[in-house]
N, C-alpha and C positions, 0 to 999 in steps of 0.2 A: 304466791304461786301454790297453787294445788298439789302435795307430796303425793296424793294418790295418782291423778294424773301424771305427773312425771313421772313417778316411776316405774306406772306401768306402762306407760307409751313413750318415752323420754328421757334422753341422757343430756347430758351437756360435756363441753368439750371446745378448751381454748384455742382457739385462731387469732392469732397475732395478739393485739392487746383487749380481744371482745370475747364474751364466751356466748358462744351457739349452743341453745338448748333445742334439740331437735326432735323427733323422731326417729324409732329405732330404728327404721326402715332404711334411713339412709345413712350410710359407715362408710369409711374412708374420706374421713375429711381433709382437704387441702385449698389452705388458699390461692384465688388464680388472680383477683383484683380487686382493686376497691375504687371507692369515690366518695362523693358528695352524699350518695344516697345510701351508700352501706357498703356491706366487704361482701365478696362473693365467694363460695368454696364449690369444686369440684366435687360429686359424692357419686357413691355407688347406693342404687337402688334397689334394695332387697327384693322388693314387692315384683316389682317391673323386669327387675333385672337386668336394666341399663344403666349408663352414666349419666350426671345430671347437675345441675348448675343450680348451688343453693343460693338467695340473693337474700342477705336480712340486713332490713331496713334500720338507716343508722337516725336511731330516737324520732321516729315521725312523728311524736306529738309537741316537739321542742318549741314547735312556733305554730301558726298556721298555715306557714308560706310548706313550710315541708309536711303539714298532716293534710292540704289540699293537694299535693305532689302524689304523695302515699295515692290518695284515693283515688287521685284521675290515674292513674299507671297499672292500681288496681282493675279499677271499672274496664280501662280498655283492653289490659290483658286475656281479661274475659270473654271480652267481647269478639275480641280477632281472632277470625280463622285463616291463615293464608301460609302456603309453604315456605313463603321469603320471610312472614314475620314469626318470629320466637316464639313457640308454642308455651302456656302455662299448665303445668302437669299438677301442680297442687299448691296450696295456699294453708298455714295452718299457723296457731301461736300454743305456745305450753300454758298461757293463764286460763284459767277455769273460767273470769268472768270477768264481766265490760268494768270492774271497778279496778281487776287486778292486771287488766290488759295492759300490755307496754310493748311489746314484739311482737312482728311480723315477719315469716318466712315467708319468700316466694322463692318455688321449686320451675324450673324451668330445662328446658333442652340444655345439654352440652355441646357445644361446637368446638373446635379444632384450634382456632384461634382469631385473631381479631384483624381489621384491614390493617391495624398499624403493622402489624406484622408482613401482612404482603407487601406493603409499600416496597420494601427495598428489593424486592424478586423482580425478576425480569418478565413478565407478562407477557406473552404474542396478544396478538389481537382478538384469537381466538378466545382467551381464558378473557381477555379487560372487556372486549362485547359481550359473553355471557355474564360475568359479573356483575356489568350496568345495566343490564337488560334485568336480572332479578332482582337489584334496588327497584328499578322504575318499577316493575311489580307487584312489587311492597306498598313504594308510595303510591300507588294510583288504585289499589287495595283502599290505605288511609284515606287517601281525598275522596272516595266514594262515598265516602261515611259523614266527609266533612271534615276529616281529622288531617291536621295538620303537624306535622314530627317535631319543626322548628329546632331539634338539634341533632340534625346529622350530622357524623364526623365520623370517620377510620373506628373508633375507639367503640361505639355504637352501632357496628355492622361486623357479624360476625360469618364465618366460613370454616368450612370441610375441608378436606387434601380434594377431595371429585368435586373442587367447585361450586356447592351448593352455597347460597346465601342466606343468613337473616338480618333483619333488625330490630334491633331490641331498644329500651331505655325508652318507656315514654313517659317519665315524671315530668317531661315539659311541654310532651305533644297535648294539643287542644284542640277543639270543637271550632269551626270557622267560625267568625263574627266579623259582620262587617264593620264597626267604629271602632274596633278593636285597638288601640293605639300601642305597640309592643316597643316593651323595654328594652333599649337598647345592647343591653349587656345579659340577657338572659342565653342566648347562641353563642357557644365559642366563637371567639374571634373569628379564627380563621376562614370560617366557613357561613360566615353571614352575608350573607344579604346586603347593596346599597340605601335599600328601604328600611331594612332592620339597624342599619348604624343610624340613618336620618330618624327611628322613631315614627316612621310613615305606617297607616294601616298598609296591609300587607292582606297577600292569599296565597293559595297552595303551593303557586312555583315560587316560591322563598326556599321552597324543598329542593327544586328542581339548579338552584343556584350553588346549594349546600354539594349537591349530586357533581355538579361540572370542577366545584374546588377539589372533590374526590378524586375525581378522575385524572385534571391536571397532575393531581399527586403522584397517580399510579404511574403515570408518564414519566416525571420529572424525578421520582424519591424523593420529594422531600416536598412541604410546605410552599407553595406557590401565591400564597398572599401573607408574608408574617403580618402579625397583626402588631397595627398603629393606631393610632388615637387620631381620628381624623376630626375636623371642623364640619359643622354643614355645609357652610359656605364652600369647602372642598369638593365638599364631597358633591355637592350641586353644580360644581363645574363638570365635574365627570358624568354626571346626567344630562349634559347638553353635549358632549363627546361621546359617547357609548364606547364607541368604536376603540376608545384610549386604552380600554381596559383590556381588552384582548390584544392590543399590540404588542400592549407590555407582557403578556403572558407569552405570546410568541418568542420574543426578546429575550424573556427568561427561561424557555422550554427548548432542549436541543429536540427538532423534530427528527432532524434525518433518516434515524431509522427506528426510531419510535413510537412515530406516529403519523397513521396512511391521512389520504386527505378524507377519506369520511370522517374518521375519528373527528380530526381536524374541524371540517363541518359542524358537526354536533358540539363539539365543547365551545366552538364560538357563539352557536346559539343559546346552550345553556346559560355563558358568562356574558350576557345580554345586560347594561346595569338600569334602562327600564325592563320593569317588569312586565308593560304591557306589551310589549316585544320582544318577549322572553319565549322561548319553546315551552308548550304546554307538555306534559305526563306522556299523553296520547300522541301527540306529534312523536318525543322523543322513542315512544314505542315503536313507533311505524317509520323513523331515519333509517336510511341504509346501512350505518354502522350497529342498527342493536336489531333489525326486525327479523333477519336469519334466524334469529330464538323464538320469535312471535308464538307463542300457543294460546288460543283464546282461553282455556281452560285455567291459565295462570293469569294473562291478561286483564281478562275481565270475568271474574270471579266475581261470586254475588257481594253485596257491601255487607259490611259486616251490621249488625241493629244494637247500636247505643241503646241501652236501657235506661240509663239516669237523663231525659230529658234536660233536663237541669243541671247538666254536669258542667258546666263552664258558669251560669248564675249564680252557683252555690255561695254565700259567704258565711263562716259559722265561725263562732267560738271551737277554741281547741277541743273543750271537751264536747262539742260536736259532731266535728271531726271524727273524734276519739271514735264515739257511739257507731258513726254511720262504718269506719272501717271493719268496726267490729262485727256490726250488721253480714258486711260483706264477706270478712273469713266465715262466719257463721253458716252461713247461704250454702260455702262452699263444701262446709264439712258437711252441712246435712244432704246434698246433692253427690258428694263423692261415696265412693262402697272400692275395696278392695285396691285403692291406690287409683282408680280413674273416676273420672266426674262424669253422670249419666247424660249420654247427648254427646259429649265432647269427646272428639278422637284423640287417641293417644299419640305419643310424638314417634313413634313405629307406624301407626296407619297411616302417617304423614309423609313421610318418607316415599 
């Protein structure tokens, strides 16, 4: 690590068992979560002067499987502009150079908390149709593009007290491909797909399924599919039944006064277990349970413009990988001046 560069741009500072070496700009560190891809802190932004959400990336050069996570999460962070998805405010590492490179920060909006957390609130329909109305917005933002989430869940869609929604986490969303054959266990259990457990190629309302187990959630509190280790042969009986599957959620969901019959409507059509009798993005925008919110301006929003053509082709050696993420913080710093990146609005003009 470069001592001239850290120290004049640069502190570090232990969070839980990792030390974040950051910039000075942003102080008061606290951790709010972690994962798979790294621990995240709440910080305060000097430059900006808001709160903000530091996410560093836990060792993305470990394998390839996580320094091509790293990159596509990078690449589409970039890429997307849209109120329901998580803005990226900044991108940066403390090492001087592609040899000394090993950490990646990503600086992103602060939100209020996560859907796991509203789960257990009591919702009117009021607050659960605006909610699903700005997922769908999000996702049909992505599918414009061709990008596909593949791992929605509570944990992955974040919220305000006023309601506002994003989401975030794309180290697993991807670029449509039609032969595409997806791994069964790459989607939390709970919220997959009948296609995605068979291992079936698959297309954007795989999202749209991920979306109906949410909302069942929000109804019910709690979990509406735990997750089992099904057979295909099972599970191909249930795709000659469709219908079984939303009985059983009926079965298991007190409706009475939690859920009108639009609602109702809509999340049968979501939890549809063919896909190609599944409710489309556009359909579920225009149901009488979410179209109340309709605003073309959120709606249908330009698509966003993938840059890396090649972003799902890619196959490279680690130190690859390595090179090309470095490429991408690099881009970022020479394209940023005074805490925003030139072109890109800040998470204030988005609001």
């Amino acid at each position: 690590m470069s001592d001239s560069k850290c120290d004049s741009q640069f502190y570090s500072v232990q969070v839980a068992d990792s030390t974040f070496t950051v910039l000075k700009r942003y102080q008061q560190l606290k951790p709010i979560g972690s994962g798979a891809q790294g621990i995240v802190c709440a910080a305060f932004d000097t430059v900006l002067g808001i709160n903000v959400a530091v996410k560093k990336l836990s060792r993305p050069f470990q394998n390839q499987t996580h320094a091509k996570r790293a990159y596509r999460e990078l690449v589409l962070l970039k890429c997307v502009n849209h109120k329901n998805i998580i803005s990226l405010l900044n991108v940066f590492t403390p090492q001087k150079s592609l040899e000394e490179f090993q950490d990646v920060y990503l600086v992103m909006e602060l939100m209020d908390a996560n859907l796991c957390q509203v789960i257990h609130m009591e919702l009117d329909h009021e607050r659960m149709s605006y909610l699903l109305y700005q997922m769908l917005c999000g996702i049909k933002h992505l599918h414009s593009a061709g990008i596909i989430h593949r791992d929605l869940k509570p944990s992955n869609i974040v919220v305000k007290s006023d309601c506002t929604l994003k989401i975030l986490d794309f180290g697993l969303a991807r670029t449509a491909c039609t032969n595409f054959m997806m791994t069964p266990y790459v989607v939390t259990r709970y919220y997959r797909a009948p296609e995605v457990i068979l291992g079936m190629g698959y297309k954007e309302n795989v999202d749209i399924w991920s979306v109906g187990c949410i909302m069942g959630e929000l109804v019910k509190g709690c979990v509406i599919f735990q997750g089992t280790d099904h057979t295909g042969d099972e599970v191909m009986e249930s795709l000659e039944t469709p219908e079984n599957v939303f009985s059983a959620l009926l079965f298991m969901v007190s409706w009475e006064k939690s859920c009108s019959s639009q609602a109702r409507d809509l999340l049968s059509k979501m939890l549809v277990v063919d896909p190609d009798k599944r409710i489309s993005v556009d359909e579920a925008l225009r149901h009488p349970y979410i179209t109340v919110w309709y605003d073309p301006a959120e709606a249908e929003a330009p698509p966003p413009q993938i840059y890396d053509a090649q972003l799902e082709e890619r196959e490279h050696a680690i130190e690859e990988w390595k090179e090309l993420i470095y490429k991408e913080v690099m881009d970022w710093e020479e394209r940023s001046k005074n805490g925003v990146v030139k072109d890109q609005p800040s998470a204030q003009m988005q609001q």
